[in-house]
C-alpha positions as CSV (number, residue, x, y, z in Angstrom):
1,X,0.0,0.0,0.0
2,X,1.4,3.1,-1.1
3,X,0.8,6.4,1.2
4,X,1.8,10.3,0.3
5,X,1.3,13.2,2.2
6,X,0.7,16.8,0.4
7,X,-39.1,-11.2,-4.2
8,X,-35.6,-11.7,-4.3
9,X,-34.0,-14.3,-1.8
10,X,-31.4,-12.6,-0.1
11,X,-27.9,-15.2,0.5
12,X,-26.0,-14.4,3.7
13,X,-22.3,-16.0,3.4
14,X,-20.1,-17.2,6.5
15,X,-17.5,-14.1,6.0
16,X,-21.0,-12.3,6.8
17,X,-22.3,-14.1,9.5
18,X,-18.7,-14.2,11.5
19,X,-19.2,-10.1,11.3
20,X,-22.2,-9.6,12.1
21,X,-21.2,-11.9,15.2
22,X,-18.5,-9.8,15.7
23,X,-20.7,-6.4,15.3
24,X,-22.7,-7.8,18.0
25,X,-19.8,-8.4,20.9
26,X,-18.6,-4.5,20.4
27,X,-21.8,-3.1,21.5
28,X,-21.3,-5.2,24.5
29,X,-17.5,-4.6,24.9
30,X,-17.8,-0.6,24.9
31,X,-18.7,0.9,28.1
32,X,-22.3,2.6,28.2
33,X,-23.2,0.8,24.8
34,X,-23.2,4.5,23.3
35,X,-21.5,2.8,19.8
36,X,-23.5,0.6,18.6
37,X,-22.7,-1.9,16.2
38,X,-25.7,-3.8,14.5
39,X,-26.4,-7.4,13.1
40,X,-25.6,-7.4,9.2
41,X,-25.0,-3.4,9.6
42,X,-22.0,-3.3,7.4
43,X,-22.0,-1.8,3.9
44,X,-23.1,-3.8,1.3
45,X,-23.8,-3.8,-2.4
46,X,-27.6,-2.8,-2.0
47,X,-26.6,-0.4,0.8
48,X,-27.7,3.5,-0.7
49,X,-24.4,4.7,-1.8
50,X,-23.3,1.5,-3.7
51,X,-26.4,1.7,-5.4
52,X,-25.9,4.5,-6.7
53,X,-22.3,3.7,-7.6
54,X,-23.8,1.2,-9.3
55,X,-26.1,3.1,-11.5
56,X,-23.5,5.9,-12.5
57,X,-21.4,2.8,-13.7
58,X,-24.4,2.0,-16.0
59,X,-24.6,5.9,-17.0
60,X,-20.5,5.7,-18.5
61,X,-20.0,5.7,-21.9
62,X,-17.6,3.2,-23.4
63,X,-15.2,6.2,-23.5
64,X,-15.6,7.9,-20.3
65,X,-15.4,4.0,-19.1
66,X,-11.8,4.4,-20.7
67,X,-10.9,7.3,-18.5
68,X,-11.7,6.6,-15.1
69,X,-12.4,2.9,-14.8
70,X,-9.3,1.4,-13.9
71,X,-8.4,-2.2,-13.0
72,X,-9.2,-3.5,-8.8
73,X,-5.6,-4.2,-8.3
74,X,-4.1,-0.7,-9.8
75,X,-1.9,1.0,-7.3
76,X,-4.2,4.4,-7.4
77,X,-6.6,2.7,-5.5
78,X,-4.7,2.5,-2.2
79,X,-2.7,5.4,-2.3
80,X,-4.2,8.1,-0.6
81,X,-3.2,12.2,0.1
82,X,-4.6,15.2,1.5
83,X,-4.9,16.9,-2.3
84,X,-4.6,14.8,-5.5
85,X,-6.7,13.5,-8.1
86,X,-7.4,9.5,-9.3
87,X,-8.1,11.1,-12.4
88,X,-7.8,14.0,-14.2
89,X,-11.5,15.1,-15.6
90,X,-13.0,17.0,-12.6
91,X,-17.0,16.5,-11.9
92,X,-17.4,20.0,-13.6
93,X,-16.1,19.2,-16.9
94,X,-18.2,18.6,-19.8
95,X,-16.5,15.1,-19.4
96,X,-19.7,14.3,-17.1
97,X,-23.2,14.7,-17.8
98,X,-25.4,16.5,-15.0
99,X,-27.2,13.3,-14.1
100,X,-23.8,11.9,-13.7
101,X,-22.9,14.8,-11.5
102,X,-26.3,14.3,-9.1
103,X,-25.5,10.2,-8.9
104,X,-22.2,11.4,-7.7
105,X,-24.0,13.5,-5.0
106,X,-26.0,10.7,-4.1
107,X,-23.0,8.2,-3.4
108,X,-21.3,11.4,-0.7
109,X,-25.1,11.6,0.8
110,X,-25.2,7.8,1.0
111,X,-21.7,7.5,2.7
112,X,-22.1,10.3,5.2
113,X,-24.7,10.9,8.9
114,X,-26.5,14.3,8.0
115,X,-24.6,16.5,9.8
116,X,-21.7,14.7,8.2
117,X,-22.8,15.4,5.0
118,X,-23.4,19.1,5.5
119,X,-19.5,19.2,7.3
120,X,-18.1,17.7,4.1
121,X,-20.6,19.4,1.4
122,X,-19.0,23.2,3.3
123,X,-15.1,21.7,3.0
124,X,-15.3,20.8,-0.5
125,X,-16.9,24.2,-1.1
126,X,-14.6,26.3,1.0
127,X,-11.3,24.3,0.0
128,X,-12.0,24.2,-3.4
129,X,-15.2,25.5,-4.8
130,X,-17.1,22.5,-4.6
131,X,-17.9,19.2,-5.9
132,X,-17.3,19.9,-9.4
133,X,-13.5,20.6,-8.8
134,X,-13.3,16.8,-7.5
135,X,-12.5,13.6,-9.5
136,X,-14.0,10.2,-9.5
137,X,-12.6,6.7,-10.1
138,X,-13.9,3.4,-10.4
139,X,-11.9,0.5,-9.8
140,X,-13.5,-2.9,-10.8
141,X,-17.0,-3.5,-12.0
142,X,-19.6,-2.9,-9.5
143,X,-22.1,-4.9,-11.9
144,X,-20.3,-7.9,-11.6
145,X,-21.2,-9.5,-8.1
146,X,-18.5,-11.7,-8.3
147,X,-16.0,-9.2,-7.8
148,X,-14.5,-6.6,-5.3
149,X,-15.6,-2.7,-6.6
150,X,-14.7,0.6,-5.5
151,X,-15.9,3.8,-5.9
152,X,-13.2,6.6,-4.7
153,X,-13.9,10.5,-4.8
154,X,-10.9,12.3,-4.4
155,X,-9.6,16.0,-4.2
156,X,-8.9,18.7,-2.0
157,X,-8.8,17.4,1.6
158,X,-11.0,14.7,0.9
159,X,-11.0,11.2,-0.1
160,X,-13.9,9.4,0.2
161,X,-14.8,5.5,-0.9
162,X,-17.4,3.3,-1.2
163,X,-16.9,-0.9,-2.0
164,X,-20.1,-2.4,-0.6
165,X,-18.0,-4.3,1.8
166,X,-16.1,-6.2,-1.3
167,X,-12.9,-4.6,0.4
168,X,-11.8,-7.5,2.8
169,X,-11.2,-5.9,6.3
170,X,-10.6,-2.3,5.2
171,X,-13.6,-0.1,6.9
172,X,-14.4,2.8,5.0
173,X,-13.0,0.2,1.8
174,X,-9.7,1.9,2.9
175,X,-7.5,4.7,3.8
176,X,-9.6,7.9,4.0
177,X,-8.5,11.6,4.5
178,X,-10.3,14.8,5.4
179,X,-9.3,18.4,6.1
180,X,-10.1,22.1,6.2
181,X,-8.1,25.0,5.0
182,X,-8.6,26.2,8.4
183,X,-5.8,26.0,11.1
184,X,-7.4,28.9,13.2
185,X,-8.6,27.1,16.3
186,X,-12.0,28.5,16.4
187,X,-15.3,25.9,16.0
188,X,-16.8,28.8,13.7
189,X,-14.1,28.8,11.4
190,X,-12.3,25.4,11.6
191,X,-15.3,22.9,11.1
192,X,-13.1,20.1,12.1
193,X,-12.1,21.9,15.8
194,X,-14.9,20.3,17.6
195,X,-12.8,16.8,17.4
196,X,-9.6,18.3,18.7
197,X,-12.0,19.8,22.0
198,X,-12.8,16.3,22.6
199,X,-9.6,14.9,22.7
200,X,-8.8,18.0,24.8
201,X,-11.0,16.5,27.1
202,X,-9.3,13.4,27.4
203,X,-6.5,15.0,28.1
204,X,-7.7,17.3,30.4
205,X,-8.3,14.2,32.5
206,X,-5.2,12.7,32.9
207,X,-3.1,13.1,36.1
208,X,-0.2,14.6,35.9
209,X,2.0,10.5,35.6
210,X,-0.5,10.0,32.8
211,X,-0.2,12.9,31.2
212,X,3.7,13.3,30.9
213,X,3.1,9.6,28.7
214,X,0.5,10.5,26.2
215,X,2.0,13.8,25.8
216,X,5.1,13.8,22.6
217,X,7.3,16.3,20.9
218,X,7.4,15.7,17.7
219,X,4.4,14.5,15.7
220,X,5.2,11.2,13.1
221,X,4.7,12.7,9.2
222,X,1.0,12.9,8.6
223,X,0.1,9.7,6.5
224,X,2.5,7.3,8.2
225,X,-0.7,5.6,9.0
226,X,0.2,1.6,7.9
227,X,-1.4,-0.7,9.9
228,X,1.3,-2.4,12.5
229,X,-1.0,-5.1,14.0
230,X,0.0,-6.9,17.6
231,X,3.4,-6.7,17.8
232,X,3.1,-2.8,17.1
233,X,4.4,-0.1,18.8
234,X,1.7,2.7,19.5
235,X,3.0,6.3,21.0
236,X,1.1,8.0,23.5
237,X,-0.8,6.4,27.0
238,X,-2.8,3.2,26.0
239,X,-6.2,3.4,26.7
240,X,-6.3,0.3,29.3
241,X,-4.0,2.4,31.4
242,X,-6.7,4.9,31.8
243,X,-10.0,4.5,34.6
244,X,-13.1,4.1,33.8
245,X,-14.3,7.9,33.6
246,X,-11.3,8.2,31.4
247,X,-12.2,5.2,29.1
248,X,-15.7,6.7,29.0
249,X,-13.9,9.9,27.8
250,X,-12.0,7.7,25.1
251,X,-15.3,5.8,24.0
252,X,-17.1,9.5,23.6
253,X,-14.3,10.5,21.1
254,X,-14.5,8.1,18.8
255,X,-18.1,8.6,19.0
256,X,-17.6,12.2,17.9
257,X,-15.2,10.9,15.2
258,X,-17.1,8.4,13.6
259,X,-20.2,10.6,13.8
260,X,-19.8,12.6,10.3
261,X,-19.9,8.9,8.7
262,X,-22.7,6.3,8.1
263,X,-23.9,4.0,10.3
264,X,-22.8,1.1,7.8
265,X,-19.5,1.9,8.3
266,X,-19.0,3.2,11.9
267,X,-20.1,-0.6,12.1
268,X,-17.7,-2.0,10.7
269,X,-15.2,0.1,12.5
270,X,-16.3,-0.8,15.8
271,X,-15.8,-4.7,14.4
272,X,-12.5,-4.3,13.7
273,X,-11.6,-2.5,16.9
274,X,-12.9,-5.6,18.8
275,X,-11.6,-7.8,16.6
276,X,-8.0,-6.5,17.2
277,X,-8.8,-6.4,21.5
278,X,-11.1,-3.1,21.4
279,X,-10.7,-0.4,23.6
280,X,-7.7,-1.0,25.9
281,X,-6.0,-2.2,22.5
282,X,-5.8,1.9,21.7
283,X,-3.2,4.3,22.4
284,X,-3.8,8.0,22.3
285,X,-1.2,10.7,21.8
286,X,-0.8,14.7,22.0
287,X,2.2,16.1,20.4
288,X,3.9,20.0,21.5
289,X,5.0,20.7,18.0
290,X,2.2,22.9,16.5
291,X,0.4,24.3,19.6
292,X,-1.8,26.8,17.8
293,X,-2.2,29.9,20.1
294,X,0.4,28.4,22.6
295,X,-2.6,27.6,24.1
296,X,-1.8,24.1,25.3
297,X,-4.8,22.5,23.7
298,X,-3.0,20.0,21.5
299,X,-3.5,20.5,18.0
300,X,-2.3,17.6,16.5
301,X,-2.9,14.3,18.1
302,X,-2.8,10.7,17.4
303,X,-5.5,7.4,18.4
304,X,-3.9,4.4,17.0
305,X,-3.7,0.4,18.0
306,X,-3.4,-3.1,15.8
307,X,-5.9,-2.0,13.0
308,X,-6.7,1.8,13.8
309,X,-4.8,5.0,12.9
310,X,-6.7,8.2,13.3
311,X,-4.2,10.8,12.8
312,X,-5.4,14.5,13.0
313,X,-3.1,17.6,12.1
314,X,-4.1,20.8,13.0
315,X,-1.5,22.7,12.5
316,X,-1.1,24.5,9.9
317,X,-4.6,23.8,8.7
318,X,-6.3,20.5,9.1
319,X,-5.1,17.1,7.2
320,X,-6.5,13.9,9.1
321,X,-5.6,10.6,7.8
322,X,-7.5,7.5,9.0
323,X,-6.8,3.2,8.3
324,X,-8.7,1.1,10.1
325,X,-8.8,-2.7,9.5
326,X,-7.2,-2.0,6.1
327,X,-4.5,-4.5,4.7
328,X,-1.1,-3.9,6.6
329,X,1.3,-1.2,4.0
């Protein structure tokens, strides 16, 4: 995996089952049941988004096909980075057809919560003028239900996917990023602040022995966010150090960072988390190096374990980059 900064019966398989198991032992694992991880919840092919990934496949003609459908196994699919482009017709060209341009909007409402889509619909238009400055790509066919698909938006500060699940183990279908052209630690300006006042929180709770481990100098490079599995070494405080107001704390976060997302997916996050020993198996870290304001609220900060990496930097303006259950770089 490469990484750069910058009537119809329905069949349920045994790779299906085993999750939705899975899905079911996280609600129970998390303290206060808050995240809440339901049977057969996961993405799927039928799921709203990947429907309509589906039907823009069928709107293509044979040669805008030739532009921006690429092999499942290209290496653009897994590379991910806080500005680039898959491909190079952007949404607003005349490339793309204006039902082509509302399926695409259907496939961001479909992988976002409400609030999440109205966050992410302001950061493309702020960052970059909105969606018809980003690009598309389609790797594999998502009309051919024999095979992995994936649909992957990318542009300014945002990278979005959506693979019905086809993607083995990777929520989200893979390496995500999101951002703001706003490092000015104000919620009314920087719509991504709110996050970085949770973890604050967390923080804020630690004594003074706790604190002096979660809190670093120097932050590792943004999208060094390759999966390490056990035998990994996580910076920061680990979670099962923590009590169990603190862990609450913890649980709360990823609440509030999973909340811009569907339900689908926040799913099959928690799945993975439990799979790989959930809470206690996360470590959380603070770093010094871009304290906006010298104000000692943490700006760039750091939840990672086995198969999570949720790295947020705040400083200049916002890049987050997030891997969770994804194959191991």
């Amino acid at each position: 995996m490469n990484f750069q900064s910058g009537g119809k019966s329905v069949r349920v398989d045994r790779r299906s089952f085993v999750r939705a198991v899975a899905a079911a032992s996280t609600a129970a694992a998390l303290p206060g049941g808050t995240l809440q991880a339901g049977l057969f919840s996961g993405p799927s092919r039928t799921s709203a988004a990947e429907t309509a990934v589906t039907d823009f496949y069928a709107s293509l003609s044979a040669e805008q096909q030739k532009v921006i459908c690429l092999p499942f196994g290209d290496a653009k699919r897994t590379r991910i980075s806080a500005n680039w482009h898959i491909t190079d017709p952007i949404l607003g060209d005349k490339f793309f057809t204006g039902k082509q341009r509302e399926i695409v909007g259907r496939i961001i409402r479909g992988l976002c919560s409400e609030e999440g889509y109205e966050r992410i619909s302001r950061q493309m238009e702020e960052d970059a003028g909105g969606l018809p400055e980003f690009s598309v790509a389609l790797f594999g066919n998502p009309q051919d239900t024999e095979q992995p698909f994936e649909f992957v938006l990318t542009g300014r500060h945002l990278t979005l996917r959506a693979d019905g699940n086809t993607v083995d183990k990777a929520a989200f279908g893979g390496p995500i990023v999101y951002g703001h052209d706003q490092g000015d630690p104000v919620a009314s300006q920087n719509i991504y602040y709110y996050q970085t006042q949770q973890t604050d929180a967390v923080f804020k709770s630690l004594s003074e022995d706790q604190a002096a481990k979660a809190l670093l100098e120097k932050a590792p490079a943004e999208a060094a966010v390759q999966l390490q599995g056990e035998g990994g070494k996580f910076p920061g405080i680990s979670v099962s150090q923590l009590n169990a107001d603190q862990k609450q704390l913890v649980e709360k976060t990823l609440k509030v960072l999973l909340a811009p997302y569907r339900s689908e997916d926040t799913s099959e996050v928690m799945e993975s988390l439990q799979a790989s020993g959930g809470l206690d198996s996360l470590n959380m870290a603070f770093y010094r190096q871009g304290d906006l304001s010298d104000d000692k609220t943490w700006d760039i900060w750091r939840v990672e374990g086995p198969s999570f990496v949720w790295h947020y930097r705040g400083a200049p303006h916002v890049h987050a980059y997030i891997n969770i259950g994804g194959v191991k770089g």
